[in-house]
C-alpha positions as CSV (number, residue, x, y, z in Angstrom):
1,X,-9.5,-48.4,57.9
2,X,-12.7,-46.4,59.0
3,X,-14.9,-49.3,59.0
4,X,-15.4,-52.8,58.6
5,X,-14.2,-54.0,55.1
6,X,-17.9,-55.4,54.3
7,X,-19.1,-51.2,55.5
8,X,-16.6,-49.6,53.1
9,X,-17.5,-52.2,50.2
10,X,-21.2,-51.3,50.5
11,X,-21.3,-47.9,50.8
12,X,-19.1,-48.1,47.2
13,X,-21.0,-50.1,45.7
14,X,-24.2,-48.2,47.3
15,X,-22.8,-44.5,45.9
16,X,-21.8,-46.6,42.3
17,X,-25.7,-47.9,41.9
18,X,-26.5,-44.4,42.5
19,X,-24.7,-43.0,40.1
20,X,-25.6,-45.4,37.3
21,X,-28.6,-43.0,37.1
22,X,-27.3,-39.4,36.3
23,X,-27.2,-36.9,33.4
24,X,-25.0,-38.9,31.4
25,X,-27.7,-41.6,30.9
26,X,-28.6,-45.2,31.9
27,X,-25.4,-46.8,33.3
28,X,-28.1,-50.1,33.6
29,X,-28.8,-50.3,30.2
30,X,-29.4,-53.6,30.2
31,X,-28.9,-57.1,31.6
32,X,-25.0,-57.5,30.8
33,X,-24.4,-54.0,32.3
34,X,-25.7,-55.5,35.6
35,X,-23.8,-58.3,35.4
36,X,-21.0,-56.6,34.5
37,X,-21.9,-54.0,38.0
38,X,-22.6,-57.5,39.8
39,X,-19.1,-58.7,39.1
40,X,-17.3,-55.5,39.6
41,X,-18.7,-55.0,43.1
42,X,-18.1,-58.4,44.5
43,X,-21.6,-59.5,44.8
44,X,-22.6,-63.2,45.3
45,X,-25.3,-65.2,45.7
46,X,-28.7,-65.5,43.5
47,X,-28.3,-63.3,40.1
48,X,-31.0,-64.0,37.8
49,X,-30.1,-61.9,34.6
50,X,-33.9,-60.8,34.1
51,X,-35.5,-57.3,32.9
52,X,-37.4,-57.4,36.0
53,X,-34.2,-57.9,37.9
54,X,-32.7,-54.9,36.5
55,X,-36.0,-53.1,36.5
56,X,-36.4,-53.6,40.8
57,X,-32.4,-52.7,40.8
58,X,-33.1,-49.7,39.1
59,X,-36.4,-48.8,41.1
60,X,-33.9,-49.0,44.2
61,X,-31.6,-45.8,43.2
62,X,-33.8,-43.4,43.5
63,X,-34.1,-44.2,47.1
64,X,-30.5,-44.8,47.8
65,X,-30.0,-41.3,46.3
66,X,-32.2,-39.7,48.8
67,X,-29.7,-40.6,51.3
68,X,-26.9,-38.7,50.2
69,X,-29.2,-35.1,50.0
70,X,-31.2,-36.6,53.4
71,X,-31.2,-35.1,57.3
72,X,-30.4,-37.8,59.8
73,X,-33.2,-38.6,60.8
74,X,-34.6,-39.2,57.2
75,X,-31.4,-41.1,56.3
76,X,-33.1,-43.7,59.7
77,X,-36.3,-43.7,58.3
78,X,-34.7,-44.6,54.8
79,X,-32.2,-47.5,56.7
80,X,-34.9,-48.7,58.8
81,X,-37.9,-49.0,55.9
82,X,-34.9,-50.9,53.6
83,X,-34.3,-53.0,57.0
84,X,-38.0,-53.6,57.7
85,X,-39.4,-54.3,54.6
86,X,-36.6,-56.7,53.4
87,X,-37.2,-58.4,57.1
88,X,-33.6,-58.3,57.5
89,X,-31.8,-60.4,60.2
90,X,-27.8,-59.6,60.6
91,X,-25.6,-62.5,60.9
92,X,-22.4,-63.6,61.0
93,X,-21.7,-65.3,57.5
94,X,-18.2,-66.5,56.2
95,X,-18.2,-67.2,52.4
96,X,-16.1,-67.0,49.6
97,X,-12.7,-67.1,51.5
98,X,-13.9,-63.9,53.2
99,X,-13.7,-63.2,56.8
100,X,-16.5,-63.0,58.9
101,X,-18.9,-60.0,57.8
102,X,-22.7,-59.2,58.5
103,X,-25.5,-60.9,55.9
104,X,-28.9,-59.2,56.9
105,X,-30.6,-61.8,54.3
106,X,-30.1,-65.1,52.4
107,X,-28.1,-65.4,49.8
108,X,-30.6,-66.3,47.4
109,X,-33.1,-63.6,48.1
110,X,-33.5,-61.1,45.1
111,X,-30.3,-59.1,44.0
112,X,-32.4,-55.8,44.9
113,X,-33.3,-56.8,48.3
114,X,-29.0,-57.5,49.0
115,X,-28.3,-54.6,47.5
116,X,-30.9,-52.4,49.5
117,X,-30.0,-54.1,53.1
118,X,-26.1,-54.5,52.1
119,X,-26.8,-50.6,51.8
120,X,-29.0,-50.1,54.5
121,X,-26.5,-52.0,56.8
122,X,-23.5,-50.0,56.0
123,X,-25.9,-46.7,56.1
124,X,-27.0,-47.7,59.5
125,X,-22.7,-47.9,60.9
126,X,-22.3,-44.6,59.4
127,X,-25.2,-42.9,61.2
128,X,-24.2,-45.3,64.5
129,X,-20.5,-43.8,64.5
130,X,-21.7,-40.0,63.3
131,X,-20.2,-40.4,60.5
132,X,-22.7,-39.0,57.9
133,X,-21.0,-36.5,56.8
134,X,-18.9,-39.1,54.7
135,X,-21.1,-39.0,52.1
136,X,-21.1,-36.2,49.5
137,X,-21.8,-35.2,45.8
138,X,-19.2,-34.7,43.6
139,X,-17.6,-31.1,43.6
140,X,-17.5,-30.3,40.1
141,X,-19.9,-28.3,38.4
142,X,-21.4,-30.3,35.7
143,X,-21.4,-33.7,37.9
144,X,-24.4,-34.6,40.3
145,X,-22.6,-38.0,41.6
146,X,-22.3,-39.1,45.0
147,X,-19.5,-40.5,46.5
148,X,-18.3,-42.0,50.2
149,X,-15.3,-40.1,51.7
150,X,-13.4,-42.7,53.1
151,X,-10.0,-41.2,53.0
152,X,-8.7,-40.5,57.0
153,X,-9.0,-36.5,56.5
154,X,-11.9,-36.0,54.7
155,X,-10.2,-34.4,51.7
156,X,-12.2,-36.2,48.9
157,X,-14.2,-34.1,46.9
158,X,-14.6,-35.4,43.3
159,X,-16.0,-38.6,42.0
160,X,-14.8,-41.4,40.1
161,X,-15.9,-40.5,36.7
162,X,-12.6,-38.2,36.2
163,X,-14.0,-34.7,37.8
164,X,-11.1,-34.6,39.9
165,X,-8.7,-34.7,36.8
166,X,-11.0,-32.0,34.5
167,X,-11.3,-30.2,37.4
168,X,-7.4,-30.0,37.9
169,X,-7.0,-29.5,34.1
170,X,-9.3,-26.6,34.2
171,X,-7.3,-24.8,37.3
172,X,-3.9,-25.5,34.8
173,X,-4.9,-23.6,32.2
174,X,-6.6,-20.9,34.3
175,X,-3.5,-20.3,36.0
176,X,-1.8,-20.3,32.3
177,X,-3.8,-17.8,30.8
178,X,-3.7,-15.4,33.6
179,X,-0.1,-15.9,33.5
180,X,0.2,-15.1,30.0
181,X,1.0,-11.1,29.1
């Protein structure tokens, strides 16, 4: 493990908000899919299962994105707005049969506001241990996803959404047809 369970769970959850938002439409679409990303990410706390929930959820990726194309410097100034203007204060919080892990904000503050300081949290280890270069965009032509490398020798290149697999299916058959006569 590279970093704290509740880091690792953020930053996947951070790079799957992201990509909810690409060029194969709205992965949002609606109020059930964000209970449906809620649940799937482990979220807790206040989930209201509004429009203007999933509108301010949405209005966050844009700004998560950034991170992934962003210097160092503008990946602070990202962490620290997302830290400032949720007035986040870290604490120690134990919940849920969890271990101890860092809350920056009540559990009932809006699901946006956990999402952007659970992010901004995690973002802020990964520029405190140099670690930036962790995150990445997928490698395969046709996908703009991001993803966290988290794997001990940085190897990870594809996404989740299967790249990894067309992009191994493609090599196949290259290497057929060039073997062919």
């Amino acid at each position: 493990m590279l970093f704290a369970h509740d880091t690792d769970c953020s930053l996947i959850a951070a790079a799957a908000l992201v990509n909810t938002a690409g060029r194969d439409g709205e992965g949002l679409p609606d109020v059930t899919a964000l209970a449906e990303f809620f649940t799937a990410h482990g979220w807790t706390g206040r989930h209201e299962r509004t429009e203007a929930e999933l509108t301010s959820v949405r209005e966050l990726r844009p700004r998560l994105r950034r991170v992934w194309y962003a210097d160092e410097d503008e990946v602070v100034t990202i962490v620290n707005g997302l830290l400032r203007e949720s007035a986040a204060l870290p604490q120690l919080i134990r919940h849920d049969d969890e271990p101890y892990h860092l809350h920056a904000v009540p559990r009932d503050a809006p699901l946006a506001t956990r999402m952007a300081v659970e992010a901004a949290m995690a973002l802020a280890d990964l520029v405190r241990t140099g670690e930036l270069s962790r995150l990445r965009t997928c490698d395969h032509p046709d996908c703009d996803n991001v993803l966290v490398d988290l794997s001990k020798n940085r190897s990870r290149r594809f996404c989740d959404a299967g790249c990894g697999n067309r992009a191994a299916v493609t090599a196949y058959r290259a290497r057929k047809a060039a073997a062919r006569p």
